[in-house]
NUVOMAR-165325 format. One record per atom (N, C-alpha, C): residue in three letters; x, y, z. Coordinates in steps of 0.2 Angstrom, whole numbers, plus 5000, padded with zeros to 4 digits. Layout:
N
ALAXYZ ...
This chain:
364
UNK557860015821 UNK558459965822 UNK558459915817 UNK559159895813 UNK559159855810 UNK558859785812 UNK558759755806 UNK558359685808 UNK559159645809 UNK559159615812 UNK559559555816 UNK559659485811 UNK560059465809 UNK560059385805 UNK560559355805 UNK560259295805 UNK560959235807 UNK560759175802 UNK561359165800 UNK561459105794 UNK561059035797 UNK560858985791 UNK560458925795 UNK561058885799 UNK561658885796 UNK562358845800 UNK562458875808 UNK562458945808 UNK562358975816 UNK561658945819 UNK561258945817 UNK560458955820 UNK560758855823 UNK560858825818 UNK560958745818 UNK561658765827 UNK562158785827 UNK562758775832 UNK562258805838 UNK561858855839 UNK561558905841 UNK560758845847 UNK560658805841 UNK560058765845 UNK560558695847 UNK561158675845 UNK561358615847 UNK561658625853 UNK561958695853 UNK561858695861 UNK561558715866 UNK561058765866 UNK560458755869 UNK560058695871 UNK560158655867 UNK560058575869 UNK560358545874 UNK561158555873 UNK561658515878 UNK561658575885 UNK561558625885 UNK561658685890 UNK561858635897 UNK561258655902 UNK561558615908 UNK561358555908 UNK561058525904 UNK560958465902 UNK561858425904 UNK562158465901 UNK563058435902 UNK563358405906 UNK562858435913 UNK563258435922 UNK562458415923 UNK561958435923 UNK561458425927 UNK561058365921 UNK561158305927 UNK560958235921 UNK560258205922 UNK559758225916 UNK559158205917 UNK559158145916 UNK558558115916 UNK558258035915 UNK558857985917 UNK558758005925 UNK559057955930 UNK558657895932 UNK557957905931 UNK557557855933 UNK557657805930 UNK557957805924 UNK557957745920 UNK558657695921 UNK559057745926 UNK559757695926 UNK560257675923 UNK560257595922 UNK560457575916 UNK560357565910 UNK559557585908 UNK559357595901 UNK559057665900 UNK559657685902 UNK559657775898 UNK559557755892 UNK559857725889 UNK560157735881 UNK559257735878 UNK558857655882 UNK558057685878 UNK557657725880 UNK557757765886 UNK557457825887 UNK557757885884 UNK558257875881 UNK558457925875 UNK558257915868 UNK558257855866 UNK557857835860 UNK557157885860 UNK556957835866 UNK555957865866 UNK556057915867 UNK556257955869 UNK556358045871 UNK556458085866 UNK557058065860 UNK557058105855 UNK556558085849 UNK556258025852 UNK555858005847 UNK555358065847 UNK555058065853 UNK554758125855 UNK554658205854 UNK555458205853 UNK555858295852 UNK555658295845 UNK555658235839 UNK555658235834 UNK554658255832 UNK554258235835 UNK553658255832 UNK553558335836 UNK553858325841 UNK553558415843 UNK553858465840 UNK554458455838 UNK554858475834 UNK554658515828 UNK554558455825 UNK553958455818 UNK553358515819 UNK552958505822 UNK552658585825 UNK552958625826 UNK553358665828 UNK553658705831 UNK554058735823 UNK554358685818 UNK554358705812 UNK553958725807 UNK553458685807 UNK552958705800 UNK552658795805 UNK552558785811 UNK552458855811 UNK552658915809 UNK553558905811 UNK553958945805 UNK554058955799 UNK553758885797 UNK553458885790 UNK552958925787 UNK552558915791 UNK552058955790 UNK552159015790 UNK552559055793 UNK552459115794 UNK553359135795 UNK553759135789 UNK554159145788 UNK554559225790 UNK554759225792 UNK555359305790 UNK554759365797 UNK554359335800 UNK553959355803 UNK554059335811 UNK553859405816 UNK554259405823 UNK553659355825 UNK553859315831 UNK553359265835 UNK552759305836 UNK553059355841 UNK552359415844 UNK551959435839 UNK552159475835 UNK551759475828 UNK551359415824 UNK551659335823 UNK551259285822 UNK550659285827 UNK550859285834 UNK550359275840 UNK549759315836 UNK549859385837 UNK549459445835 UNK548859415831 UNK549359395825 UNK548959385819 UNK548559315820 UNK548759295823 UNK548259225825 UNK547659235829 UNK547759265835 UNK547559275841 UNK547159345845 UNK547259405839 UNK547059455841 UNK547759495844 UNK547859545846 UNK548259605850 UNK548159575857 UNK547559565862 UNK547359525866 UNK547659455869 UNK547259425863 UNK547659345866 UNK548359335865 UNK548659355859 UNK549459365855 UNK549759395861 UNK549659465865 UNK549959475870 UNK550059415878 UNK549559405879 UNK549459335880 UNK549859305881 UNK549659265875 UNK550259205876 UNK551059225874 UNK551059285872 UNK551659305873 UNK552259295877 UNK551959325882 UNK552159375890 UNK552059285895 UNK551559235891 UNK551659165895 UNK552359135892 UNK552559135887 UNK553259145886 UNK553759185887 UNK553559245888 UNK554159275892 UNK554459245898 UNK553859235902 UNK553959205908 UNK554259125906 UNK553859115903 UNK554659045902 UNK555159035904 UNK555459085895 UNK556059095897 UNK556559135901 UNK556059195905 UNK556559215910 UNK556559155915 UNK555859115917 UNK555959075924 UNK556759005920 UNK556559015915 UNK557158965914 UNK557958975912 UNK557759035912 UNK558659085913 UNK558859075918 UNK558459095924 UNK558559085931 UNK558759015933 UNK558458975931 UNK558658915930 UNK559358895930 UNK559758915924 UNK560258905921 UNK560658935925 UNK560658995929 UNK560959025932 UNK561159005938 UNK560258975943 UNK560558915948 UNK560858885947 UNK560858825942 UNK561258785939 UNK562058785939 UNK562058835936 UNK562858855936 UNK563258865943 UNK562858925947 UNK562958955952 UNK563258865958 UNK562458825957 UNK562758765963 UNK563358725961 UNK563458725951 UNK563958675948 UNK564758695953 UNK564658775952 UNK565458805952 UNK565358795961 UNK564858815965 UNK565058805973 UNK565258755975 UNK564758705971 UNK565158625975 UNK565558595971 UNK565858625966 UNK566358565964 UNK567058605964 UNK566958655965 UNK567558705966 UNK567558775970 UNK567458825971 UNK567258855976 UNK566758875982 UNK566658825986 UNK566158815989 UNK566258855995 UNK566858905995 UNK566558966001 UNK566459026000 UNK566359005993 UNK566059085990 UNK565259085988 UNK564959145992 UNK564359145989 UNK563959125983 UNK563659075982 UNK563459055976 UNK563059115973 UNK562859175973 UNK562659225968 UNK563059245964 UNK563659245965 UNK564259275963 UNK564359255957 UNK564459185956 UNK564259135950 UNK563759165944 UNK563359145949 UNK562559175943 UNK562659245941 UNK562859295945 UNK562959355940 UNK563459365936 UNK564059345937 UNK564459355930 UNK564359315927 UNK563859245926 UNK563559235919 UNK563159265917 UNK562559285919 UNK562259335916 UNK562459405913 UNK563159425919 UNK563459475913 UNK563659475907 UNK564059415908 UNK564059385899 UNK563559375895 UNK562859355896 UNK562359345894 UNK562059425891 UNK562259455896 UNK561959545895 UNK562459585890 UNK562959565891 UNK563459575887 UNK563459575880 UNK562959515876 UNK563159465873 UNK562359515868 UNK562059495873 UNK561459535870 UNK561259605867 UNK561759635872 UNK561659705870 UNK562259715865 UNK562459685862 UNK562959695855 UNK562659635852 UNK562159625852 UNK561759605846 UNK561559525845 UNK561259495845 UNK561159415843 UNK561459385840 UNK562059415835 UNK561959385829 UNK562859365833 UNK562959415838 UNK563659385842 UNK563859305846 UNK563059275845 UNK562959215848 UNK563259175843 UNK563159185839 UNK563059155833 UNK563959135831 UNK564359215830 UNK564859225826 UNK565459175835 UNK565259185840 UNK565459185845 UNK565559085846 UNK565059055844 UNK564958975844 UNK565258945838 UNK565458985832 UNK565558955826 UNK566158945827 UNK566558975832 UNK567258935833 UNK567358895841 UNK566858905843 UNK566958865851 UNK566358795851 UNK566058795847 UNK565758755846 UNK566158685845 UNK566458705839 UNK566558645835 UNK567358605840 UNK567658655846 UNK568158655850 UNK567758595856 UNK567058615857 UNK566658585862 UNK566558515859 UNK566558515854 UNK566258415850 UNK567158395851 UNK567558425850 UNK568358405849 UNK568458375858 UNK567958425860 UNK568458405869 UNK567958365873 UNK567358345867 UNK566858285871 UNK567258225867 UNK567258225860 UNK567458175858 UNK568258155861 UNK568658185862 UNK569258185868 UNK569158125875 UNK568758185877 UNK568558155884 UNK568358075882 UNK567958045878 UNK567657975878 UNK568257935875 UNK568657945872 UNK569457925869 UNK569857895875 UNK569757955882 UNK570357945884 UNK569757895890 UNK569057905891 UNK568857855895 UNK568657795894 UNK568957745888 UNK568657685885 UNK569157645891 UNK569657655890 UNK569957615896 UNK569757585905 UNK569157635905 UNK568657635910 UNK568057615910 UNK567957615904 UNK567357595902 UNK566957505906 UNK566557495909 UNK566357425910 UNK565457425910 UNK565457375904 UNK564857375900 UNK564257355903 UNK564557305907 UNK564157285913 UNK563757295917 UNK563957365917 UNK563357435920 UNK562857455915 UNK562857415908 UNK562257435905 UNK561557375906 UNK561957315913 UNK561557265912 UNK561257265919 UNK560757235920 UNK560157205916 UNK559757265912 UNK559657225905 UNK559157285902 UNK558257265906 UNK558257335907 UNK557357325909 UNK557357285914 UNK557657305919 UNK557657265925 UNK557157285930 UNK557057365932 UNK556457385934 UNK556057405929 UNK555657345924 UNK555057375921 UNK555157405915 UNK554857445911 UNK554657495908 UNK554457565908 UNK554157545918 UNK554057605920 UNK554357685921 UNK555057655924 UNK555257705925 UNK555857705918 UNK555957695912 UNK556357735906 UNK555657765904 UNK554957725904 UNK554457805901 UNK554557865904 UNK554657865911 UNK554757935918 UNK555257965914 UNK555857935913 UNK556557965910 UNK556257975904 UNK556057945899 UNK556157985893 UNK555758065894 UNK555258045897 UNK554758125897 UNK555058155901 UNK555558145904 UNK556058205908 UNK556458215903 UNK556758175898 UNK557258205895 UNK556758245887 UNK556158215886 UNK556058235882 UNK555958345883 UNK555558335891 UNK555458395893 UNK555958465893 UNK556758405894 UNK557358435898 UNK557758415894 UNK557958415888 UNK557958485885 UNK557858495878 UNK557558425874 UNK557258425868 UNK556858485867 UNK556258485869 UNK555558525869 UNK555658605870 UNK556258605876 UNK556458685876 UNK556358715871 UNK556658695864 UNK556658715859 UNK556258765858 UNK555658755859 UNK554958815857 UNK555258885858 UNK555558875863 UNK556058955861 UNK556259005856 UNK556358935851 UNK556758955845 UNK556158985840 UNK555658985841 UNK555259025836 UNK555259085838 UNK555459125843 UNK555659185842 UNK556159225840 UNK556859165837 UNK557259175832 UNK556959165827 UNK556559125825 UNK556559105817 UNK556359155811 UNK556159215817 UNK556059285811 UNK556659315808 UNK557259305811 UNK557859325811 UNK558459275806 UNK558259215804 UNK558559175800 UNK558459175794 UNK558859195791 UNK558959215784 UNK558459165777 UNK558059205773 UNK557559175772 UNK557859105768 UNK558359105765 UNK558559045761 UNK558458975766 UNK558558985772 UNK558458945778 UNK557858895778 UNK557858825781 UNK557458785781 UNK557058775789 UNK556858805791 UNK556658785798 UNK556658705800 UNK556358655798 UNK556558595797 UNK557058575798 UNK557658585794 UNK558358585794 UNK558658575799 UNK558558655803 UNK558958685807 UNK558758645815 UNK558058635815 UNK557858595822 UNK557858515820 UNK557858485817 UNK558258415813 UNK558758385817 UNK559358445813 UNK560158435812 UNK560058425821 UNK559958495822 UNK560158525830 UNK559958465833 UNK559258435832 UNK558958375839 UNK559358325837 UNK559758285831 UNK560258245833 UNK560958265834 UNK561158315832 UNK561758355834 UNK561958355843 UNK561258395845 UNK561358395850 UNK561358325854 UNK560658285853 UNK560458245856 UNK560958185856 UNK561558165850 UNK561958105851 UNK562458155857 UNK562558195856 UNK563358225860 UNK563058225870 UNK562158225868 UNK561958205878 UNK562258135878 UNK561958105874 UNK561958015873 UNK562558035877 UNK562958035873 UNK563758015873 UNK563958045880 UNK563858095883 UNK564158105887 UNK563758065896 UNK562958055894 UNK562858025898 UNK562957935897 UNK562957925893 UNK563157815892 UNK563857825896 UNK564257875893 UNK564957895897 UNK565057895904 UNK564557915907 UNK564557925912 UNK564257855917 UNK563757825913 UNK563457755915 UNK564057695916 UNK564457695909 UNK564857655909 UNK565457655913 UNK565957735916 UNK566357735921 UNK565957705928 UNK565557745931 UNK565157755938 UNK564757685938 UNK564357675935 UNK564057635935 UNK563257645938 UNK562757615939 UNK562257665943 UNK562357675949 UNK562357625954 UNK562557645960 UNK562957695964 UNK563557705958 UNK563957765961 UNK563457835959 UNK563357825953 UNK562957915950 UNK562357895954 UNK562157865957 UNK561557875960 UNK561757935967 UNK562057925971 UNK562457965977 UNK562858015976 UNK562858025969 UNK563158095966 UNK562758145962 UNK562958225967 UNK562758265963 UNK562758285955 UNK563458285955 UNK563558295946 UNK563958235943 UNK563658165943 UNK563958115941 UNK564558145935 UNK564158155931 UNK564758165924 UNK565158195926 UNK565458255932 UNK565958295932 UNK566358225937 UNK565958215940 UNK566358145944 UNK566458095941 UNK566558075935 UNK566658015929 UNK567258055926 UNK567458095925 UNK568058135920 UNK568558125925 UNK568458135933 UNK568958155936 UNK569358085938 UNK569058045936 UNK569257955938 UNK570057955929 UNK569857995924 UNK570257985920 UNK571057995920 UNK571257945919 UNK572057955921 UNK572557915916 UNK572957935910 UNK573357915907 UNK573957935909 UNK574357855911 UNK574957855912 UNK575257895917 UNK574657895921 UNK574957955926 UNK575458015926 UNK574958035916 UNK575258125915 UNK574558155913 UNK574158105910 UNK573658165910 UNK572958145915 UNK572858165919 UNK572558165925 UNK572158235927 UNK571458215931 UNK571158275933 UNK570958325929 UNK570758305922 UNK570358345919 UNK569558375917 UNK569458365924 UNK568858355925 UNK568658465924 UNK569158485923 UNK568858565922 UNK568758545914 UNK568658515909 UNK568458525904 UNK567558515902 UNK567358475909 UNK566558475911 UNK566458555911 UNK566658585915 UNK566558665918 UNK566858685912 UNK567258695906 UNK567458725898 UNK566558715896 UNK566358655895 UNK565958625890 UNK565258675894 UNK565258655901 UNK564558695903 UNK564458765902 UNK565158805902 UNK565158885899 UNK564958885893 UNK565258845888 UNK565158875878 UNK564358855878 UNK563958785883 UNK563258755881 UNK562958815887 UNK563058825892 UNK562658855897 UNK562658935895 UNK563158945892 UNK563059025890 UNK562659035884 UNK562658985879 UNK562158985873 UNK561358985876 UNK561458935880 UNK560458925881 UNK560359005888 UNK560859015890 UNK560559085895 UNK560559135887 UNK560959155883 UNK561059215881 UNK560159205876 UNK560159145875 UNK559459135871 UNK558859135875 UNK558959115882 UNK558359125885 UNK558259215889 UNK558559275888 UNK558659315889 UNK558559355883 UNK558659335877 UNK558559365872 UNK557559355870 UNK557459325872 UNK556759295872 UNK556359325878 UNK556759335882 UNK556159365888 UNK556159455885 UNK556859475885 UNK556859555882 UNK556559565876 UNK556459525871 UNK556159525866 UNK555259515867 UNK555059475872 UNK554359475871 UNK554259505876 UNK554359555882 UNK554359605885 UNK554359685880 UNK554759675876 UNK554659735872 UNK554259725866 UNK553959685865 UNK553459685860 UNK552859685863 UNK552659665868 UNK552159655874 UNK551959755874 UNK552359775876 UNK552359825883 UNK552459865874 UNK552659875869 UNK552859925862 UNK553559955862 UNK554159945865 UNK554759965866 UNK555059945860 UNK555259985857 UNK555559985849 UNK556159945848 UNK556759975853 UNK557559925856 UNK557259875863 UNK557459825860 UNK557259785868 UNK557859765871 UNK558559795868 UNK559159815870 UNK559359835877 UNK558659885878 UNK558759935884 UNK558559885889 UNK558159825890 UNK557759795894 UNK558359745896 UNK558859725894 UNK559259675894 UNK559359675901 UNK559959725903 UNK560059735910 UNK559759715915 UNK559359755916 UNK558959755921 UNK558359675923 UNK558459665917 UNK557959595916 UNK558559535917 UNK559059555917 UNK559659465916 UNK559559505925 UNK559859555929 UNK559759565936 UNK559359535938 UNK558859535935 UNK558159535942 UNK558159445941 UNK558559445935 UNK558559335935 UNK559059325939 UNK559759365940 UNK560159345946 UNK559759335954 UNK559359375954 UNK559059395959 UNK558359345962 UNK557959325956 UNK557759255956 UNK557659205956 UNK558759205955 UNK558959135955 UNK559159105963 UNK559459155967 UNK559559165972 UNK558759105976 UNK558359155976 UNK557859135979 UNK557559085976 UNK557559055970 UNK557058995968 UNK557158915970 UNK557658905974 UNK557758835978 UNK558258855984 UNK557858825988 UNK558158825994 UNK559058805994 UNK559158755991 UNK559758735990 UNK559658675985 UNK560358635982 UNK560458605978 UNK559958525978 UNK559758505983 UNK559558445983 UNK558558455980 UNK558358525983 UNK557758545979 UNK557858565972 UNK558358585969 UNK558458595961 UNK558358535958 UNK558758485962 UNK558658425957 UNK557958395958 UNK557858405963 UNK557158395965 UNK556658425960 UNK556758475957 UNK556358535952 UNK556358465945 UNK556958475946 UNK557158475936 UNK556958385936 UNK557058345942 UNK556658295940 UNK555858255941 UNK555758275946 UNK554958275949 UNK554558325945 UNK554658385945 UNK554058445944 UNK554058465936 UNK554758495935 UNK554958525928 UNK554658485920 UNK554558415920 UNK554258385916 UNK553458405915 UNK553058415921 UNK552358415922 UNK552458505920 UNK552558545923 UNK552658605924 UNK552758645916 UNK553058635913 UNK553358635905 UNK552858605902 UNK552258575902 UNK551858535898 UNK551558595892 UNK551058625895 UNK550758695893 UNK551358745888 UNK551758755891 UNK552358785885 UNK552558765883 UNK552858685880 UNK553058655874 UNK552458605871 UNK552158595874 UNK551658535867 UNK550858575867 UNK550558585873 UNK549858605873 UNK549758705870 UNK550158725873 UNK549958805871 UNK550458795862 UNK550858755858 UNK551058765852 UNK550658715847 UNK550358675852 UNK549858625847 UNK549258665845 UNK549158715851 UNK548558765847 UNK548458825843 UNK549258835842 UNK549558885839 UNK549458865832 UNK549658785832 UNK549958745825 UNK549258735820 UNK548758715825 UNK547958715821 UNK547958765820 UNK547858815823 UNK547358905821 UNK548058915816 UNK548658895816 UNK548858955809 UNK548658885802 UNK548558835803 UNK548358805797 UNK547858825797 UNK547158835800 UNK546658845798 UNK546658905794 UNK546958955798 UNK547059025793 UNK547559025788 UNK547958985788 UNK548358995781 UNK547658955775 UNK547458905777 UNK546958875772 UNK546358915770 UNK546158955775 UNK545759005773 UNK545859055769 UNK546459075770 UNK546759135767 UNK546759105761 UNK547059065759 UNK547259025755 UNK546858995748 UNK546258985752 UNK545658975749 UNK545159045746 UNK545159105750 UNK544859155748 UNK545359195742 UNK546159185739 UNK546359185736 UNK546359175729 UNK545959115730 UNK545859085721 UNK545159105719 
């Protein structure tokens, strides 16, 4: 099968939003209130040093599959290993994406349709997407992407007139405590995700910078969350987003120029398709991909199918209802993600320094 490759400017549109996915609708580092803005500082501050890991490892091992790096670090054995604990990641975080959407579309607009309905024609899309090749993500975001920054930056144009600053006061009224709780929820949700991307990074063209590409993407993405969550602080205020499911789709809809343009609150649900379809089609290509190097399936093409189904099927079952999701992604998801993004890639990041210096050294 040919190898697959995407330019560093895709790979860059490709992680910024994967970044913003349901981040867009589902709004982390709530505990912090009215000083989101520094539990967004401290958070990316934090997406920036993991980050840094996560690229010197593709540095280190350029133009080379992740499964394969594992191998070689770890044995056949371990490499399989931690493989298959990243598989499991990103299928459990498909499934994720999938509730997410599923509860977005039932309660803000079809609430008498069964919510699986939702999650499986994402995922068809998602299965669709993948089984014509990775590189469709890529070609697919380079013109919806830059549509998605036009119709956030839109949106906050047409909300200054609502805007009341005074919702960003008192700073540090309750403590410190809780922006640290928020930053580590935001840094978990959705900076850190990232680690996913080293299962692209064999696929990006070798002229490509890994650095670069997760850099751009952590402020690319990470201003355009800003921006839509300060957005959303300065219309609602905290009081109001605190009693609301999806604050931000409930901050658009208050938007009213001249009493013509009004109720555009379906371009939240535009933005969460082009972001939420990016980070499903990548966490699906990740689960197929490390299931078929695991198990030796040559096309992992064939695995798609059946694997985005059994995530609809997943998603159904993994919260009882909407009030426990948010419950998930604020309480447990932070702690639950530790071992996948910092602790199992920090010991990745030693062992291949050690063995590039080794090697490196029995060279000369």
């Amino acid at each position: 099968m040919q190898k697959e490759v995407i330019s560093q400017k895709q790979a860059i549109i490709i992680m910024s939003a994967f970044i913003i996915g349901s981040s867009s609708v589902v709004a982390a580092g709530s505990d912090a209130k009215q000083d989101y803005w520094i539990a967004w500082l401290i958070s990316i501050s934090m997406g920036a040093i993991i980050v840094a890991i996560y690229a010197r490892i593709s540095k280190l091992y350029p133009q080379e599959e992740f499964p394969t790096v594992l191998n070689t670090l770890f044995g056949k054995v371990g490499g399989t290993i931690i493989n298959l604990i990243y598989t499991w990641y990103a299928f459990h975080l498909f499934s994720l994406i999938l509730r997410n959407f599923s509860e977005f579309v039932g309660i803000v607009s079809l609430n008498q349709t069964p919510s699986f309905v939702f999650g499986y024609f994402a995922a068809v899309l998602s299965i669709w997407t993948i089984r014509s090749g990775f590189e469709v993500i890529g070609r697919v975001l380079s013109i919806f992407f830059p549509l998605f920054i036009i119709l956030v930056i839109t949106v906050d144009l047409l909300s200054i007139k609502l805007f009341d600053f005074d919702n960003l006061k008192p700073v540090l009224y309750d403590g410190i405590g809780p922006v640290l709780k928020s930053s580590f929820a935001l840094f978990s949700f959705p900076y850190a995700e990232t680690v996913l991307f080293l299962y692209l990074m064999g696929s990006i063209r070798k002229t490509s910078s890994p650095y670069k590409i997760y850099y751009a993407s952590l402020l690319l993405g990470g201003i355009i969350l800003a921006s839509i969550s300060i957005r959303t602080i300065l219309i609602l205020g905290v009081p109001n987003i605190s009693i609301q499911k999806f604050p931000i789709y409930s901050a658009v809809r208050l938007i009213n120029v001249a009493d013509f343009l009004q109720r555009i609150e379906s371009t939240v649900a535009i933005s969460f398709i082009i972001t939420g379809y990016s980070k499903g089609s990548v966490c699906l290509y990740v689960t197929t991909k490390g299931l078929s190097s695991a198990f030796n399936i040559k096309d992992y093409r064939k695995m798609v199918a059946p694997i985005g189904l059994l995530a609809v099927l997943y998603s159904i079952f993994i919260f009882e209802n909407a009030s426990e999701m948010f419950y998930w992604a604020t309480e447990i998801n932070p702690y639950y993600t530790i071992p996948f993004q910092v602790i199992i890639p920090i010991i990745i990041w030693i062992t291949a320094e050690i063995k590039s210096r080794k090697k490196a050294a029995c060279t000369l």
